[in-house]
N, C-alpha and C positions, 0 to 999 in steps of 0.2 A: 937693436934688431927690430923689424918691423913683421910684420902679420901681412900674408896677402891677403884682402880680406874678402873676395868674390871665393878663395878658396877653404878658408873658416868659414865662412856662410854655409858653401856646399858639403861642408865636412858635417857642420852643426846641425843643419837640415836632412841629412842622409843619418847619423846617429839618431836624431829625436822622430823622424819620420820611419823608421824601421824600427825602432825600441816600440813604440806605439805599438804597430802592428805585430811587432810579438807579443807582447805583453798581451792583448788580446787575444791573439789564436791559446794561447797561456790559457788564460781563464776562460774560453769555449773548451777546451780541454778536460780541465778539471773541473771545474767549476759549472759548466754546460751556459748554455745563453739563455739566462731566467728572466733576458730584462732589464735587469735590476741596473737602476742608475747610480751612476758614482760624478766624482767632482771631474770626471773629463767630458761626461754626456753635457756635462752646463756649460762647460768652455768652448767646446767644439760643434758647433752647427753640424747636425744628422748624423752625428757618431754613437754608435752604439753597441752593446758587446754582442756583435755576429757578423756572420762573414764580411754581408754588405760594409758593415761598420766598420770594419777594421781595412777594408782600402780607401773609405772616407778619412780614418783615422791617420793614413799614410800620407794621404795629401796634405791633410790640415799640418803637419809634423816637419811635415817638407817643407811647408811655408815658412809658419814658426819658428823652425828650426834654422832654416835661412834667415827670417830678419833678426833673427836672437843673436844668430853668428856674425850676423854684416855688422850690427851696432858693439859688440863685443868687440870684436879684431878694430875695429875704428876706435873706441875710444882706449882700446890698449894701446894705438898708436898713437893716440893724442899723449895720452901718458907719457908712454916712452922718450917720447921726442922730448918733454918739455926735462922729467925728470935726467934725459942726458944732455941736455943742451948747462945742465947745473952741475953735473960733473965734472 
């Protein structure tokens, strides 16, 4: 069985790009926007916890989340292929 993988990419990207920006509106919630940086403000260029930051955070997520998935579903089908071609 193979992975289509333009649609793992979109699936991967649409998950990790909307996780993001929940997770943030999250902690403006509760937490309030004090600022304060965490290990996403250092990975993601002008992301930060408030509103702005959290459709920066959706982009960046969507990218990510795409090339995370495109390399994903491709080397499971390198895998797959090789581990059934020994079957």
């Amino acid at each position: 069985m193979r992975l289509n993988v333009k649609a793992t990419a979109a699936a991967f990207g649409l998950i990790w790009g909307l996780g993001l920006f929940a997770i943030t509106w999250w902690i403006i919630l509760f937490e309030g926007s004090a600022g304060q940086g965490n290990i996403l403000t250092q990975i993601y260029r002008g992301y930060s916890i408030s509103p702005m930051g959290s459709l920066i955070g959706l982009i960046w997520g969507l990218i990510d989340g795409f090339i995370g998935g495109a390399i994903f579903a491709w080397l499971y089908n390198v895998f797959a292929a090789r581990f059934q071609e020994q079957a």
